[in-house]
NUFI-958344 format. One record per atom (N, C-alpha, C, CB): x, y, z; atom name. Coordinates in Angstrom, 3 decimals, padded with zeros to 6 digits, always signed. Atoms other than C-alpha are relative to their C-alpha. Glycine has a CB too. Example, Ala and Ser with C-alpha at 12.3 -4.5 7.8 and 13.67 -1.06 7.14 Angstrom:
2
{x->+000.890&y->-001.190&z->+000.000&timar->N}
{x->+012.300&y->-004.500&z->+007.800&timar->CA}
{x->+000.900&y->+001.200&z->+000.000&timar->C}
{x->-000.992&y->+000.027&z->+001.246&timar->CB}
{x->-000.820&y->-001.190&z->-000.060&timar->N}
{x->+013.670&y->-001.060&z->+007.140&timar->CA}
{x->-000.770&y->+001.090&z->+000.730&timar->C}
{x->+000.414&y->+000.462&z->-001.415&timar->CB}
//
This chain:
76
{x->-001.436&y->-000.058&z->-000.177&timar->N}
{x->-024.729&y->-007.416&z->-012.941&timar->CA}
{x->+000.352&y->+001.309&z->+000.711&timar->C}
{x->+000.735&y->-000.117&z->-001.368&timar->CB}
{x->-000.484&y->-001.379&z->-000.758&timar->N}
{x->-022.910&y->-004.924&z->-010.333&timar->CA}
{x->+001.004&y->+000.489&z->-000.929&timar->C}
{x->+000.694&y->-000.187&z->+001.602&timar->CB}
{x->-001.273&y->-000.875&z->+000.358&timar->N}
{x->-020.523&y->-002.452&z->-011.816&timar->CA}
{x->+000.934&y->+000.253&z->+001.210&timar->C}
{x->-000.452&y->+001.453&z->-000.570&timar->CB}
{x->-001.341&y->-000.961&z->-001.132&timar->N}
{x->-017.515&y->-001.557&z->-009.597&timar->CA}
{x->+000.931&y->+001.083&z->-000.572&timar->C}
{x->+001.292&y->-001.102&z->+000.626&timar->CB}
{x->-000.563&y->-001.164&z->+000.197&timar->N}
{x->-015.693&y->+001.087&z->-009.173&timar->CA}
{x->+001.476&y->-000.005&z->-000.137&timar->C}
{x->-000.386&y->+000.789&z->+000.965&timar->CB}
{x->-001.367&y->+000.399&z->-000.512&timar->N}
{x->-011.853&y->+001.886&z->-009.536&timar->CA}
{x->+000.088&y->-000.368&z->+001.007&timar->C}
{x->+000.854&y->+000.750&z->+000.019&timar->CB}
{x->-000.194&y->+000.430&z->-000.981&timar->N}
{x->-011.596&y->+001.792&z->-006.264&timar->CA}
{x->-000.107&y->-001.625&z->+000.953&timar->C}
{x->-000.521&y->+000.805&z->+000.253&timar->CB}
{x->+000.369&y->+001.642&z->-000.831&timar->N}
{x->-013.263&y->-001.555&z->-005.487&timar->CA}
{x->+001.132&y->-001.288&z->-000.711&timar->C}
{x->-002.125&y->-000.631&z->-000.505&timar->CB}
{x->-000.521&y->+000.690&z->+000.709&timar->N}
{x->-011.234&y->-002.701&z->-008.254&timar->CA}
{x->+001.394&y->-000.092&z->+000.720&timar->C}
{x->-000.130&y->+000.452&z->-001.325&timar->CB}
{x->-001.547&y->-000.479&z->-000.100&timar->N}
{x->-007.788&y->-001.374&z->-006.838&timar->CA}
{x->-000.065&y->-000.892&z->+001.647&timar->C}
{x->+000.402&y->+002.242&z->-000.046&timar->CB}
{x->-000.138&y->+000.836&z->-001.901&timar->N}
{x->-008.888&y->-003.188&z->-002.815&timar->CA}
{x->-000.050&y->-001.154&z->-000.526&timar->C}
{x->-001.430&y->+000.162&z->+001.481&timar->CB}
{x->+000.187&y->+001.984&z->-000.134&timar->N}
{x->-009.646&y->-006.574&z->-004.197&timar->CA}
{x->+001.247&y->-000.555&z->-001.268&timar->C}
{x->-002.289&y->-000.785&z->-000.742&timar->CB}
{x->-001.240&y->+000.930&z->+000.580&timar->N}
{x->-006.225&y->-007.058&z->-006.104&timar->CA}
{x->+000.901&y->-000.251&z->+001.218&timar->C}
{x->+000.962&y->+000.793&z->-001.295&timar->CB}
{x->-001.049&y->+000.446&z->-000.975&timar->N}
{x->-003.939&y->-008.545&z->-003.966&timar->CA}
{x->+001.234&y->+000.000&z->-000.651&timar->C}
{x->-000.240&y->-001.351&z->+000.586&timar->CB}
{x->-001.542&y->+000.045&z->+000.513&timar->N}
{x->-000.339&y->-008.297&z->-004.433&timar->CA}
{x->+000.686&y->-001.466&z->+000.567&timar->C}
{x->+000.959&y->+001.483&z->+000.702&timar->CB}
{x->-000.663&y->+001.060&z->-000.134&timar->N}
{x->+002.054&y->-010.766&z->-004.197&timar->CA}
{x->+001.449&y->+000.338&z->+000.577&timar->C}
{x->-000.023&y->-000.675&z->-001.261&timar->CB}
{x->-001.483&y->+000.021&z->-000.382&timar->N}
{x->+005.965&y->-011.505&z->-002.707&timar->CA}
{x->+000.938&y->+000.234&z->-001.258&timar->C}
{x->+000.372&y->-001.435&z->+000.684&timar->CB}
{x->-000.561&y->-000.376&z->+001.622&timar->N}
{x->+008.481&y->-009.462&z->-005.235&timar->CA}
{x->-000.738&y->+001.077&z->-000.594&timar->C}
{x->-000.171&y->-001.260&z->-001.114&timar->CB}
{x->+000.771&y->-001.499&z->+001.060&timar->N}
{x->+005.985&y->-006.783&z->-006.503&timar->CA}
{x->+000.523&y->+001.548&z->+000.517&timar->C}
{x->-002.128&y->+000.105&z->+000.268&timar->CB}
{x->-000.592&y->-001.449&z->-000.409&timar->N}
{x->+007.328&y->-003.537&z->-006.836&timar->CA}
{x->-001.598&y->+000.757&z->-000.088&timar->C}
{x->+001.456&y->+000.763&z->-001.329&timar->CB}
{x->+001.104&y->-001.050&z->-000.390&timar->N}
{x->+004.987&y->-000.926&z->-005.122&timar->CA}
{x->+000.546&y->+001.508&z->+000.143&timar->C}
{x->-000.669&y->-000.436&z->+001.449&timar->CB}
{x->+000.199&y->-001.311&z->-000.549&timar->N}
{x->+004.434&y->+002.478&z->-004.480&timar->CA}
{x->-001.025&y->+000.381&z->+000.975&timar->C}
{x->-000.181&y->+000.753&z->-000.954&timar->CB}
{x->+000.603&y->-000.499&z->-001.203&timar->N}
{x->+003.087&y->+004.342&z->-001.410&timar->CA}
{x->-001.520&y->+000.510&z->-000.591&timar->C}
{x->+001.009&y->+001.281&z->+000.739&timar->CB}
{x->+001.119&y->-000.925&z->-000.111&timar->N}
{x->-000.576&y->+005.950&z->-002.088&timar->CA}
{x->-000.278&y->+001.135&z->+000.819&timar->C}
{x->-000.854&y->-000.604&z->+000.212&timar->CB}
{x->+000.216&y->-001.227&z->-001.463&timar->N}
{x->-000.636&y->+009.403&z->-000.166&timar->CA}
{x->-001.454&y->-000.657&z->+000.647&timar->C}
{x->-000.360&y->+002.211&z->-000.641&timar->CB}
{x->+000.802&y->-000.232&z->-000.145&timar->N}
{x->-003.635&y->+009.209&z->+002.101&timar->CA}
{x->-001.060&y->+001.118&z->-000.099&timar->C}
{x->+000.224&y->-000.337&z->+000.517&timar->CB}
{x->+000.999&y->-000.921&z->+000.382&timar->N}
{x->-006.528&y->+010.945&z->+001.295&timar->CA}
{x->-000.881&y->+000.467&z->+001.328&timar->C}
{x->-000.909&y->-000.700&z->-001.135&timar->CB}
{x->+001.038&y->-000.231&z->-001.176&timar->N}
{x->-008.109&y->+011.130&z->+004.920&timar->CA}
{x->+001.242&y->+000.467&z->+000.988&timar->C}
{x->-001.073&y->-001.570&z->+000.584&timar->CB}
{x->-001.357&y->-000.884&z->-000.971&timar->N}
{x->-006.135&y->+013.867&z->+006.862&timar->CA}
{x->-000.879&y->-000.312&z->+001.517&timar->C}
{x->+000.288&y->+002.369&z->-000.475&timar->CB}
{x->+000.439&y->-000.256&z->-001.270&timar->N}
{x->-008.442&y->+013.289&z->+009.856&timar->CA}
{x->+001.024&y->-001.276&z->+000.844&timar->C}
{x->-001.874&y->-000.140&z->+000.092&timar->CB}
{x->-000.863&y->+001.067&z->-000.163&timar->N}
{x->-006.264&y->+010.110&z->+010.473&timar->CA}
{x->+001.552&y->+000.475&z->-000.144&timar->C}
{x->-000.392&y->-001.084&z->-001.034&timar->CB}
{x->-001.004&y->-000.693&z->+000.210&timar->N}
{x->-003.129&y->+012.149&z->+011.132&timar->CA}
{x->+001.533&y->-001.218&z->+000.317&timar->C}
{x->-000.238&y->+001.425&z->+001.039&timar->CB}
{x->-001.282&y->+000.900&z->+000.100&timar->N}
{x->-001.005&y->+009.193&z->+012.322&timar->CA}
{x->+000.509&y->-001.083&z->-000.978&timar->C}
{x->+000.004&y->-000.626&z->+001.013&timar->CB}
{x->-000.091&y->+000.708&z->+001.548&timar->N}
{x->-001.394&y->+007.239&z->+009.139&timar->CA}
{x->+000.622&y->+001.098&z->-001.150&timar->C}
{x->-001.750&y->-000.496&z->-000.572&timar->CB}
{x->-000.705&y->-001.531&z->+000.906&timar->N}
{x->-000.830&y->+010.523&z->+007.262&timar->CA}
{x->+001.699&y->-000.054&z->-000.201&timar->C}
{x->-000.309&y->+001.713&z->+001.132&timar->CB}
{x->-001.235&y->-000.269&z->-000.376&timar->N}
{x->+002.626&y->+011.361&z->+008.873&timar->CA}
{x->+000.544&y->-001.763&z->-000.194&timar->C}
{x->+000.052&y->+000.846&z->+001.673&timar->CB}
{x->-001.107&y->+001.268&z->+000.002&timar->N}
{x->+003.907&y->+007.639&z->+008.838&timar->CA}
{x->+000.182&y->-000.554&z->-001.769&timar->C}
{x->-000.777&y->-001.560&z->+001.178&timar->CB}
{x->-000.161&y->+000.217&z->+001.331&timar->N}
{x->+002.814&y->+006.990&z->+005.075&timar->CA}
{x->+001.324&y->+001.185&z->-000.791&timar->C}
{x->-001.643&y->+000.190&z->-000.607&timar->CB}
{x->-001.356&y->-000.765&z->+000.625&timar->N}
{x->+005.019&y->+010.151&z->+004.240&timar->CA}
{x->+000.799&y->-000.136&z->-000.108&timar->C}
{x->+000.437&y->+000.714&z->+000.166&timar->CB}
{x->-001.440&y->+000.262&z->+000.090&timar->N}
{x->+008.105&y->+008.771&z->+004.500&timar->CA}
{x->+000.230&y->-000.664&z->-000.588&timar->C}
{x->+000.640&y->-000.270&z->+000.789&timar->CB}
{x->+000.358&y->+001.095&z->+001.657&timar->N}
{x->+007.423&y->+006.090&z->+001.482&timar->CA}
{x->-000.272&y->+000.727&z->-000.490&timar->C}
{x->-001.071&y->-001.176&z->-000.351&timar->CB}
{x->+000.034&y->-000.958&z->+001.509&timar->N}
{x->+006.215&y->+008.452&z->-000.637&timar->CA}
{x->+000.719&y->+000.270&z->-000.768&timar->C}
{x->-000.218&y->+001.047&z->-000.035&timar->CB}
{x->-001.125&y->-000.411&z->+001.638&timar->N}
{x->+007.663&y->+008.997&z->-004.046&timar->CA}
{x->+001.413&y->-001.189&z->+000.092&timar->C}
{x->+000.988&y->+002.285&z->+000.137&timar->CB}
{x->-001.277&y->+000.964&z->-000.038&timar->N}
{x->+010.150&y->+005.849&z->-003.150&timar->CA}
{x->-001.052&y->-001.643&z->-000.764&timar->C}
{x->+000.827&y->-000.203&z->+002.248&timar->CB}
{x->-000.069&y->+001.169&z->+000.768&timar->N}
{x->+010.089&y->+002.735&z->-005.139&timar->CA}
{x->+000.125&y->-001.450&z->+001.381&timar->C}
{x->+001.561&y->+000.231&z->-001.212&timar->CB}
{x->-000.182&y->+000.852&z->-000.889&timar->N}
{x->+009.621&y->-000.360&z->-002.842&timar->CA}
{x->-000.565&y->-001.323&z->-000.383&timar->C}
{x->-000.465&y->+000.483&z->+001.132&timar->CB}
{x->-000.184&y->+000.967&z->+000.271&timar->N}
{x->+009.470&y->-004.046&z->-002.610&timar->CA}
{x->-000.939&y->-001.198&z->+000.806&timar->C}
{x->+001.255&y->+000.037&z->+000.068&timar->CB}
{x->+000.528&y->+000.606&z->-001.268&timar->N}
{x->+006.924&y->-006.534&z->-000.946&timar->CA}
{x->+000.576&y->-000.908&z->+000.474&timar->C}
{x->-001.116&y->-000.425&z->-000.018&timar->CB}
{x->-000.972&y->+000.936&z->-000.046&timar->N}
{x->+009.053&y->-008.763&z->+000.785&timar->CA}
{x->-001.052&y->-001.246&z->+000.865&timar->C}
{x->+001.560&y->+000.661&z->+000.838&timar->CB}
{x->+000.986&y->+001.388&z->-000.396&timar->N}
{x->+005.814&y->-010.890&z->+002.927&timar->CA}
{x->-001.335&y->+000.543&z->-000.110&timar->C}
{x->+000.198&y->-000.710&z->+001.676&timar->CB}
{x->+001.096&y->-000.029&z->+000.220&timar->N}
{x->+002.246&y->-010.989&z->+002.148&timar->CA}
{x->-000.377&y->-000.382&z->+001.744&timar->C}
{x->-000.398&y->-000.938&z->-001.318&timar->CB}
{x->+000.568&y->+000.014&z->-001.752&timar->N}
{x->+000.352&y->-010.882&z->+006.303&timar->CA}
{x->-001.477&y->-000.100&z->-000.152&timar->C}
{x->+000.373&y->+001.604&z->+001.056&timar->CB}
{x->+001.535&y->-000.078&z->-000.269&timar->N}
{x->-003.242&y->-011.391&z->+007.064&timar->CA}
{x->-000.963&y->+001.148&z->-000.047&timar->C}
{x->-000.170&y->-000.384&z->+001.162&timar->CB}
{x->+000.876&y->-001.254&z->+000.323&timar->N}
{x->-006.161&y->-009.314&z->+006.298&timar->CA}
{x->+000.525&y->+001.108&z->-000.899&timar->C}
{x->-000.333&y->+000.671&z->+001.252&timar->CB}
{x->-000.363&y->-000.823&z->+000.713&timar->N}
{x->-004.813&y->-008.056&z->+003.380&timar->CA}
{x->+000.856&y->+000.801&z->+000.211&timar->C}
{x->-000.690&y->+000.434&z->-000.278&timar->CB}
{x->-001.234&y->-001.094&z->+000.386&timar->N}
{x->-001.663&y->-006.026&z->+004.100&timar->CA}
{x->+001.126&y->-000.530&z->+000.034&timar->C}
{x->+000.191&y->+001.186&z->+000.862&timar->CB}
{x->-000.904&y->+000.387&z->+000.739&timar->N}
{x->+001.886&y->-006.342&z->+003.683&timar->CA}
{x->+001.712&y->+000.811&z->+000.687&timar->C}
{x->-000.606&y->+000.441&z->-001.604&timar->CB}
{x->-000.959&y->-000.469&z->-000.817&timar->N}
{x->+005.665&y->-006.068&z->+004.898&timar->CA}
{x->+000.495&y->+000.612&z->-001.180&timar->C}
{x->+000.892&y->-000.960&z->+000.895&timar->CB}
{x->-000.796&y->+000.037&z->+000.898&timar->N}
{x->+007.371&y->-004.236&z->+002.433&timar->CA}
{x->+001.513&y->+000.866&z->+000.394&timar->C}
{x->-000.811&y->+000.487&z->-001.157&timar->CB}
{x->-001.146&y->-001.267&z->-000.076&timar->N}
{x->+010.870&y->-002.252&z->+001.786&timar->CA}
{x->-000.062&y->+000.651&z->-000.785&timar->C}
{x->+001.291&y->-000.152&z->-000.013&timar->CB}
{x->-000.384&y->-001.135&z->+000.417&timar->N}
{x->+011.736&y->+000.917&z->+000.679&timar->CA}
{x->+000.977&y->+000.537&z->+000.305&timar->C}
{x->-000.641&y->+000.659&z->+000.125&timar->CB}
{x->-001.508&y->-000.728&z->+000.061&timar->N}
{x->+015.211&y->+001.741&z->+000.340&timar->CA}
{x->+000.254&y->-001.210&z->+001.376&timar->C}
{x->+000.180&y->+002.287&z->+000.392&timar->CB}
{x->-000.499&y->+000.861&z->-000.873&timar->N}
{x->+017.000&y->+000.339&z->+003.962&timar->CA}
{x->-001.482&y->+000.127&z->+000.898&timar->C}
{x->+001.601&y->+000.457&z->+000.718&timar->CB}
{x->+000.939&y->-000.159&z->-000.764&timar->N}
{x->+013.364&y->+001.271&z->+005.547&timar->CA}
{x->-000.773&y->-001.141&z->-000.247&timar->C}
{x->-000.601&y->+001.186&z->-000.127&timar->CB}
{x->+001.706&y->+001.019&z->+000.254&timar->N}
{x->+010.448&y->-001.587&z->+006.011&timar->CA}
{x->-000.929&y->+000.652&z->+000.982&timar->C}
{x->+000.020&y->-002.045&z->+000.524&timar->CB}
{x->+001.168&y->-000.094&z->-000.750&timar->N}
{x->+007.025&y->-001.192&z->+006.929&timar->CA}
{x->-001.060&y->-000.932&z->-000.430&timar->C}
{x->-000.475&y->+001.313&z->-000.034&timar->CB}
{x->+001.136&y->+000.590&z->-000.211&timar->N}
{x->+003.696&y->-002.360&z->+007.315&timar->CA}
{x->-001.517&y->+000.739&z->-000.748&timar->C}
{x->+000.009&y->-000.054&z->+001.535&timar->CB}
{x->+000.857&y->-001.032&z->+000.156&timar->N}
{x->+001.038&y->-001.455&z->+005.169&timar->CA}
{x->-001.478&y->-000.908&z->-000.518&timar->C}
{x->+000.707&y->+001.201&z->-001.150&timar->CB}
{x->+001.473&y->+000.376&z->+000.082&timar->N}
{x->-002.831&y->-002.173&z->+004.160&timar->CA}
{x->+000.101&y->+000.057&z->-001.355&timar->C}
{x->-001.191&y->+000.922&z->+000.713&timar->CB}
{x->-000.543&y->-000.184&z->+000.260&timar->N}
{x->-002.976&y->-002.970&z->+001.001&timar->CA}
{x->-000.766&y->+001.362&z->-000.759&timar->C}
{x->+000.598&y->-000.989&z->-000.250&timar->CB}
{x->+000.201&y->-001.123&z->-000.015&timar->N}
{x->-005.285&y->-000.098&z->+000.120&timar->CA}
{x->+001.268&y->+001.403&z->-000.366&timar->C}
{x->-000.549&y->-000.089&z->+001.200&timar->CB}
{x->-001.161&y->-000.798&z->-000.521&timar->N}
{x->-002.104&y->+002.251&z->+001.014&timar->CA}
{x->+001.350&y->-000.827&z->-001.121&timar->C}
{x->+000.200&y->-000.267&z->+002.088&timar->CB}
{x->-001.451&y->+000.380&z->+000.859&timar->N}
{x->+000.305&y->+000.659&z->-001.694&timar->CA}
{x->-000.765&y->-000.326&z->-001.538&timar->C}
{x->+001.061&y->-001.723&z->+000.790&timar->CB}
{x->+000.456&y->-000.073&z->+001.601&timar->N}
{x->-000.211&y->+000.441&z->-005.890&timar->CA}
{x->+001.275&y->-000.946&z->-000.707&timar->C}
{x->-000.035&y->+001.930&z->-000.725&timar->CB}
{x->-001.562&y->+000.677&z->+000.823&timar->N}
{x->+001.998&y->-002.305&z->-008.198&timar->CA}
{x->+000.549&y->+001.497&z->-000.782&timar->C}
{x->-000.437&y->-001.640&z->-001.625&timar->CB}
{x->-001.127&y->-000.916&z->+001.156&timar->N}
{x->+004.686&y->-000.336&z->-010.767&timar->CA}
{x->+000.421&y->-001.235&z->-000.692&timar->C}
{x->+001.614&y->+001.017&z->+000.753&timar->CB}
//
């Protein structure tokens, strides 16, 4: 039997339409345009409003939407 890790655990849930999320800072600064665009979700409460292919996701946050992986977002 494999063990997994949080992490493997936290990529292979999928969210659903309606789940309240939160942003995940990124952890990989070498990726500076993911960096700077995740910042502006941070610490905001948001909403998935469509589930998209290959795992990521339209959501809102406040009057803002974006696009995210879902890696990059956590239920609440």
């Amino acid at each position: 039997m494999q063990q997994l890790t949080i992490y493997d655990a936290i990529a292979a849930t999928p969210l659903n339409v309606g789940d309240s999320v939160r942003v995940i800072p990124s952890a990989d600064e070498s990726d500076v345009e993911t960096y700077y665009y995740l910042q502006d979700f941070t610490k905001a409460k948001g909403e998935v409003l469509e589930v998209l292919p290959k795992m990521q996701y339209r959501a809102r946050f406040g009057s803002r939407v974006g696009i995210f992986k879902n890696e990059e977002l956590r239920k609440v």
